[in-house]
C-alpha positions in Angstrom: -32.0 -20.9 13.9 -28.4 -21.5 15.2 -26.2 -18.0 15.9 -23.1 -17.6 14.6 -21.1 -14.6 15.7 -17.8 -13.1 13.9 -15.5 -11.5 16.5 -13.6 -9.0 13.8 -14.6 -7.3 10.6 -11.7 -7.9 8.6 -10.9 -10.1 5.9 -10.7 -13.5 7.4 -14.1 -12.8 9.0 -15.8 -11.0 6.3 -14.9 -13.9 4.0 -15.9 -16.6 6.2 -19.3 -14.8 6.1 -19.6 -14.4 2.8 -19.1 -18.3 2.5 -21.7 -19.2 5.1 -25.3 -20.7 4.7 -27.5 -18.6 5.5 -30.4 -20.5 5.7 -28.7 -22.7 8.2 -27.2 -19.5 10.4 -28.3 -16.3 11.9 -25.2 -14.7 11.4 -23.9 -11.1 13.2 -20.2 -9.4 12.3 -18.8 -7.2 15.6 -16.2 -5.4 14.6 -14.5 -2.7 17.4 -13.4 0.0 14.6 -16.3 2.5 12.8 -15.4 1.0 9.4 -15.1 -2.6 8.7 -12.4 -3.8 6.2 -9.5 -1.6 6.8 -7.1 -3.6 6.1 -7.9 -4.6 3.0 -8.7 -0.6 2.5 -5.1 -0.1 2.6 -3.4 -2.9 1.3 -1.2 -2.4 -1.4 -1.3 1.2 -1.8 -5.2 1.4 -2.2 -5.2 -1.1 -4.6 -5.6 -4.5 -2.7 -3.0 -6.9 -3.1 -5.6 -9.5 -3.4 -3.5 -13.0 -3.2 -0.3 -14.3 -5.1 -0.7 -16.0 -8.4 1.2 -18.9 -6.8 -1.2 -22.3 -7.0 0.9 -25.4 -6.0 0.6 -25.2 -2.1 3.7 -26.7 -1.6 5.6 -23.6 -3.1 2.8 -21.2 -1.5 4.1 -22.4 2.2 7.4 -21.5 1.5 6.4 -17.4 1.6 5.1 -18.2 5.4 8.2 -18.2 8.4 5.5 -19.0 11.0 2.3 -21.7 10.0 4.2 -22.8 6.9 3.2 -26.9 7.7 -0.1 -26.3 9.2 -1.3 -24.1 6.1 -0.1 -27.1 3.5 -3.4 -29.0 4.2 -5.5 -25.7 4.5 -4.1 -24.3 0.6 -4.8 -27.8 -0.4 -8.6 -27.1 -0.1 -8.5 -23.3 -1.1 -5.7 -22.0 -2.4 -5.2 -18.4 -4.9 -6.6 -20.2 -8.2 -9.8 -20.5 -6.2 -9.8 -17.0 -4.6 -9.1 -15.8 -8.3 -12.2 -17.7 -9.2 -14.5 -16.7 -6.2 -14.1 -13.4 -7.1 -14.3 -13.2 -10.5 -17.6 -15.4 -10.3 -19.0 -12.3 -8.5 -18.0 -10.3 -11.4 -14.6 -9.0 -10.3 -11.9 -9.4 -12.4 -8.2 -9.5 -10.6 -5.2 -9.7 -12.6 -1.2 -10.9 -12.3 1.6 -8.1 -12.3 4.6 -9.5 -13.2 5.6 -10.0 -9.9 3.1 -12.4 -9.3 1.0 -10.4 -6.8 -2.5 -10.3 -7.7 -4.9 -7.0 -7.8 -8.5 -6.2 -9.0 -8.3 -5.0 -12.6 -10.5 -1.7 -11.0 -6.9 -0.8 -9.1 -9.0 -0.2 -6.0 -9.3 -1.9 -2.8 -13.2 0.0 -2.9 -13.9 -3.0 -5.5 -12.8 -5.9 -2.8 -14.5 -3.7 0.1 -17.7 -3.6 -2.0 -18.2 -7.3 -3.3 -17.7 -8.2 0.5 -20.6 -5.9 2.1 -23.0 -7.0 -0.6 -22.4 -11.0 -0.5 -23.2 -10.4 3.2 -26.1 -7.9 2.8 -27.7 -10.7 0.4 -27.2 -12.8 3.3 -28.6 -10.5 6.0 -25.5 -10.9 7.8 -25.9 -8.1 10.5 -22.7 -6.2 10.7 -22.2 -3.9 14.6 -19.7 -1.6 14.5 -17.7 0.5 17.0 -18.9 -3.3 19.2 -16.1 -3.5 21.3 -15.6 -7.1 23.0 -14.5 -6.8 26.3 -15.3 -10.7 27.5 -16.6 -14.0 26.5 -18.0 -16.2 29.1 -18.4 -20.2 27.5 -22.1 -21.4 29.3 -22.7 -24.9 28.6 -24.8 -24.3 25.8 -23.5 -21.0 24.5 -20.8 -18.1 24.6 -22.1 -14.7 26.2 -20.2 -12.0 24.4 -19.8 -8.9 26.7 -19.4 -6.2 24.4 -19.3 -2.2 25.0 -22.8 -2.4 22.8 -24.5 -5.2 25.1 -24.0 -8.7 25.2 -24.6 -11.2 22.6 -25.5 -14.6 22.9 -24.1 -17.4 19.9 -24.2 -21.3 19.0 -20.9 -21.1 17.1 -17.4 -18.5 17.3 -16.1 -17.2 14.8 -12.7 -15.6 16.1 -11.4 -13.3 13.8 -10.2 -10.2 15.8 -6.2 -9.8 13.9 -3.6 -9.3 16.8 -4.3 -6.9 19.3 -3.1 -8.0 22.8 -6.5 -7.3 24.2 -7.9 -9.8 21.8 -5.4 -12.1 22.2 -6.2 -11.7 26.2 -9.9 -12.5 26.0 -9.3 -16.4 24.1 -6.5 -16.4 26.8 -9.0 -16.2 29.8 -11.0 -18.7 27.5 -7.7 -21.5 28.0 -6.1 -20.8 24.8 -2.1 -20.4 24.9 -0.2 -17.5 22.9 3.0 -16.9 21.8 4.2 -13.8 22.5 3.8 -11.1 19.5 6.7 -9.3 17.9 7.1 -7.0 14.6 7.7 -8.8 11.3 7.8 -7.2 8.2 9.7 -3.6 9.0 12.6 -1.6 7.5 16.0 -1.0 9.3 17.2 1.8 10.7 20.5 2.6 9.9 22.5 6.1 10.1 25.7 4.5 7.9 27.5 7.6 6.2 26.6 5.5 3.0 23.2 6.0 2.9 23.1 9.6 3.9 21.6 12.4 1.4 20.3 9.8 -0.9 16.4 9.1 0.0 14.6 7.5 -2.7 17.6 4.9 -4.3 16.6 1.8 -5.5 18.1 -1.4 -6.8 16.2 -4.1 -8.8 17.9 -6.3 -6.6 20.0 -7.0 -4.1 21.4 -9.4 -1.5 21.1 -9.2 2.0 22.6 -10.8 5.1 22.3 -11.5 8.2 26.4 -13.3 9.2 25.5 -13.3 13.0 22.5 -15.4 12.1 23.9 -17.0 8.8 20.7 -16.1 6.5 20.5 -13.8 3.4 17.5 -12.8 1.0 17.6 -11.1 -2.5 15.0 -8.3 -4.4 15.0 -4.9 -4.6 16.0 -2.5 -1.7 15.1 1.1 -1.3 17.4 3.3 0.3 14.9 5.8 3.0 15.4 8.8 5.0 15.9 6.4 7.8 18.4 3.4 6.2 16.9 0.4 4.0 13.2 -0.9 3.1 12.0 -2.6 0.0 11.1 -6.3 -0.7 14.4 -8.2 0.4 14.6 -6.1 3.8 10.6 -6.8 4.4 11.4 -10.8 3.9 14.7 -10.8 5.8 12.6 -9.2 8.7 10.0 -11.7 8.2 12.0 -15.0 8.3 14.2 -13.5 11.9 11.6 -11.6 13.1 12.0 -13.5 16.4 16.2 -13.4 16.5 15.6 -9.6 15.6 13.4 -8.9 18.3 15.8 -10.4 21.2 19.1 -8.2 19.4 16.5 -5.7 20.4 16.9 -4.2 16.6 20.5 -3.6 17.1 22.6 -6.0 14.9 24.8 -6.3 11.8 24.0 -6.3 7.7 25.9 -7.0 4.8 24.6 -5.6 1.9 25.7 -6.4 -1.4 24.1 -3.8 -3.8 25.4 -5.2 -7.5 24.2 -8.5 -6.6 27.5 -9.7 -8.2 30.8 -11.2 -6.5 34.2 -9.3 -5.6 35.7 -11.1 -8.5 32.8 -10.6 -11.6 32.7 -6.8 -10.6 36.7 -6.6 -10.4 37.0 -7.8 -13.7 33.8 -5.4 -15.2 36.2 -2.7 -13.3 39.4 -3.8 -14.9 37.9 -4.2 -18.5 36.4 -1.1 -18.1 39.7 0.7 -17.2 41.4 -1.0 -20.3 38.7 0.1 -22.9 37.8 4.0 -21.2 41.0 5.0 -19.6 40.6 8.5 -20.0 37.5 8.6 -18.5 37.0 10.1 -14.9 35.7 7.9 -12.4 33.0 10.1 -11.6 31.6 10.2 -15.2 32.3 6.3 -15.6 29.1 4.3 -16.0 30.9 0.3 -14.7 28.1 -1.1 -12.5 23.9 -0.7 -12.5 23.6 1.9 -10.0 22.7 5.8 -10.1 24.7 8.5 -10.6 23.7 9.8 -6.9 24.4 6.7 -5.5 27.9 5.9 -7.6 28.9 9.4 -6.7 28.1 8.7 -2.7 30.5 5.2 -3.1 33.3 7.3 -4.5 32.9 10.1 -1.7 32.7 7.1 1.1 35.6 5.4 -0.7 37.9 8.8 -0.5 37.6 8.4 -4.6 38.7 11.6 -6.3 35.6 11.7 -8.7 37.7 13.9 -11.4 40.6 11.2 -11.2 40.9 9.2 -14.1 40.3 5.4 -14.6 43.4 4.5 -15.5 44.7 6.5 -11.9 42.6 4.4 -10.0 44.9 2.3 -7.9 44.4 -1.2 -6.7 43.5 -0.4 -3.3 41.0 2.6 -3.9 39.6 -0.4 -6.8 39.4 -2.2 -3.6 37.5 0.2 -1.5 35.0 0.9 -4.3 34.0 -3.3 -4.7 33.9 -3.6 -1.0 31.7 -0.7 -0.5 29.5 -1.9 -3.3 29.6 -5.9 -3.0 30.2 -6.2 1.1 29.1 -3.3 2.6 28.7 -4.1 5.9 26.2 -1.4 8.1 24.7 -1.0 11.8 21.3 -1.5 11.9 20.1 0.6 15.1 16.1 0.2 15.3 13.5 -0.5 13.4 10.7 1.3 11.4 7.2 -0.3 11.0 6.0 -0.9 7.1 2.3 0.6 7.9 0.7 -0.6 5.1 1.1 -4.0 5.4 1.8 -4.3 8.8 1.9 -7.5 10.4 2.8 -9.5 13.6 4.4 -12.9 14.7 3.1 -14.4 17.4 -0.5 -15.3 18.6 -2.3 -18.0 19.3 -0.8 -21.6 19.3 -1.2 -23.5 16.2 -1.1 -26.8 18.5 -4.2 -26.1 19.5 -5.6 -26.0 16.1 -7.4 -28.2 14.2 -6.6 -27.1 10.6 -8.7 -29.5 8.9 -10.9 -27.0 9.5 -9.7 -24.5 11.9 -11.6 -25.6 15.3 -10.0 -24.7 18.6 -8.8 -27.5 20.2 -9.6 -25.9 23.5 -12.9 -25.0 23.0 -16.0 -26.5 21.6 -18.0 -24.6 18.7 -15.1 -22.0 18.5 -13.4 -21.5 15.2 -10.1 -19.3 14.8 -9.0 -17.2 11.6 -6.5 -14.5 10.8 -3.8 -13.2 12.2 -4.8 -14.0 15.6 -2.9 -17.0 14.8 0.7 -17.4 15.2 0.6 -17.3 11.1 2.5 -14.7 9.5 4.1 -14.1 5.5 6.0 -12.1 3.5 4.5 -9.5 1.9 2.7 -9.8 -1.5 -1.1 -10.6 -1.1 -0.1 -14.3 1.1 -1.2 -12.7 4.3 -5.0 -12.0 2.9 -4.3 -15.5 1.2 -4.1 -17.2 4.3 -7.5 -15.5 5.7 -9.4 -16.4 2.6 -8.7 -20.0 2.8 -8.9 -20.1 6.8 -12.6 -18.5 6.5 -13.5 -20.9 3.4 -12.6 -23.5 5.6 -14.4 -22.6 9.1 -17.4 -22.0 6.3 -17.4 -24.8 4.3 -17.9 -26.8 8.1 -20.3 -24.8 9.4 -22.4 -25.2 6.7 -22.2 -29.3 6.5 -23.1 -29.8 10.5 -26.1 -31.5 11.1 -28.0 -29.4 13.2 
């Protein structure tokens, strides 16, 4: 029997086995941590953001900055509607929050963790933890997998590691090229007078920019101890995670909270003022924002909150909109999302074949995950991307003739 060996025990390689013919394959997991799965442990708060109820692959792409053409052919063959159904053919049911981001109806990532280990018990998959790889020598028959457990001989590679540099190191000593790894997905720092005192604000949504690199992104925004997080920060950090990392994390936002223009919120200000002019500015309920956070604006606009409406003069009207609609802030570092952490960069996707993801490079050596230069916004398209990578390494595996 041929040996198959999966370098990484997350999801891309945990699917693939769970995919693979196991009459065909002997087939062995080695996975450097003490648990496998941990990603998935985490994901989305506990829960497992599963995938993204999203099934015409030509919108799917549009969620990933870096493999967005490659992965058109790859969701094609396996896209969400068919990880909905694999699951749910193994008797676990996800369902669609109104966001679109997909979750086991258990609300526990235990559920996901759980179908995994026994679709690859059934299959005798042996699964080595705490294996570190250290090397992989290519023989001309076979790959010899040094590992910190002994070394391990295999027909077929599965490599499935995520994006550790040391990983990315050993299939670059094996001829494959890399593009160098930087953060995406993170929050920005930012210590703007603004945002002081107020932890824990939110906004259903707002707009986002980026002038110096003329992009901008929408959703909701959190306000942290440390400056700004929440969806439309996450995706603006996805799309320029590369820009971002040469400004070295120092650059300029503009941040408009109301998600209206200058001119719709002055004229919600001046009908206001007509129909409560008694009312102080401080009490006065115009836009969709909180107290704490309406109060804040006021302060940073030198806004007398006990003044009344009808006192407010153009200029301090001014102040208020600007602050509000076009507030520009320093961003001065960044802060890693932990739970859904994720890198840009990794191997080169010229070197690819995504028919059915083959190295290019090397024979009998199949890549998956986030070892690839393949990253997405959050909200279950990272996992996505795994699923369908492993299906597809699986689905050719098991039609060789051997």
């Amino acid at each position: 029997m041929k040996q198959i060996i999966i370098i990484g025990g997350g999801a891309a390689g945990f699917f693939c086995a769970s995919n693979l013919d196991e009459k065909k394959y002997n087939i062995t997991i080695l996975e450097q941590n003490s648990d496998v799965l941990q990603k998935v442990k985490i994901s989305g708060g506990g829960r497992c953001n599963v995938t993204h109820a999203c099934f015409d692959p030509r919108e799917l792409v549009q969620f990933y900055p870096r493999g967005n053409k490659e992965l058109l052919s790859v969701f094609t063959k396996f896209q969400p509607g068919d990880t909905m159904e694999w699951f749910e053919q193994r008797n676990v049911p996800l369902k669609i929050e109104n966001d679109n981001r997909t979750f086991p109806e258990s609300n526990s990532s235990q559920t996901i963790i759980n179908t995994f280990l026994n679709e690859t018990q059934k299959k005798n998959v042996s699964v080595k933890t705490k294996c570190v790889v250290k090397e992989m020598e290519k023989t001309e028959e076979k790959y010899i997998v040094k590992t910190s457990s002994g070394d391990f001989e295999a027909d077929y590679i599965v490599y499935a590691t995520g994006s550790s540099p040391k990983s990315l190191k050993i299939i670059e000593n094996l001829g494959h090229k890399i593009v160098d790894l930087v953060p995406s997905l993170f929050t920005f720092n930012s210590k703007d007078e603004l945002l002081q005192d107020i932890p824990g604000t939110s906004f259903e949504n707002a707009e986002i920019s980026i002038p110096a690199l003329k992009t901008e992104e929408s959703g909701p925004l959190l306000i942290t101890h440390w400056g700004l997080s929440g969806p439309a920060v996450l995706k603006i950090s996805a799309w320029e995670a590369i820009s971002l990392a040469k400004s070295k994390y120092h650059f300029e936002i503009e941040v408009n909270f109301i998600s209206r223009s200058m001119d719709e919120a002055e004229e919600s200000f001046q009908n206001f003022k007509q129909s409560n002019p008694k009312k102080t500015i401080g009490q006065a309920k115009i836009f969709e924002v909180t107290n704490r956070f309406w109060q804040k604006v006021l302060d940073v606009s030198k806004v007398d909150l006990n003044k009344q409406v009808s006192n407010i003069s153009g200029k301090e009207m001014q102040k208020i909109l600007e602050n509000l609609c076009k507030k520009k802030l320093k961003v001065t570092g960044k802060s890693t999302f932990k739970d859904e952490f994720v890198t840009a960069g990794g191997v080169d996707l010229k070197e690819i074949n995504f028919k059915n993801m083959s190295s290019k490079i090397l024979p009998n050596f199949y890549i998956a995950g986030e070892v690839l230069n393949i990253d997405a916004v959050t909200g279950g398209f990272n996992f996505q991307a795994c699923w369908s990578e492993g299906w597809l390494i699986a689905q050719d595996l098991n039609t060789l003739e051997l």
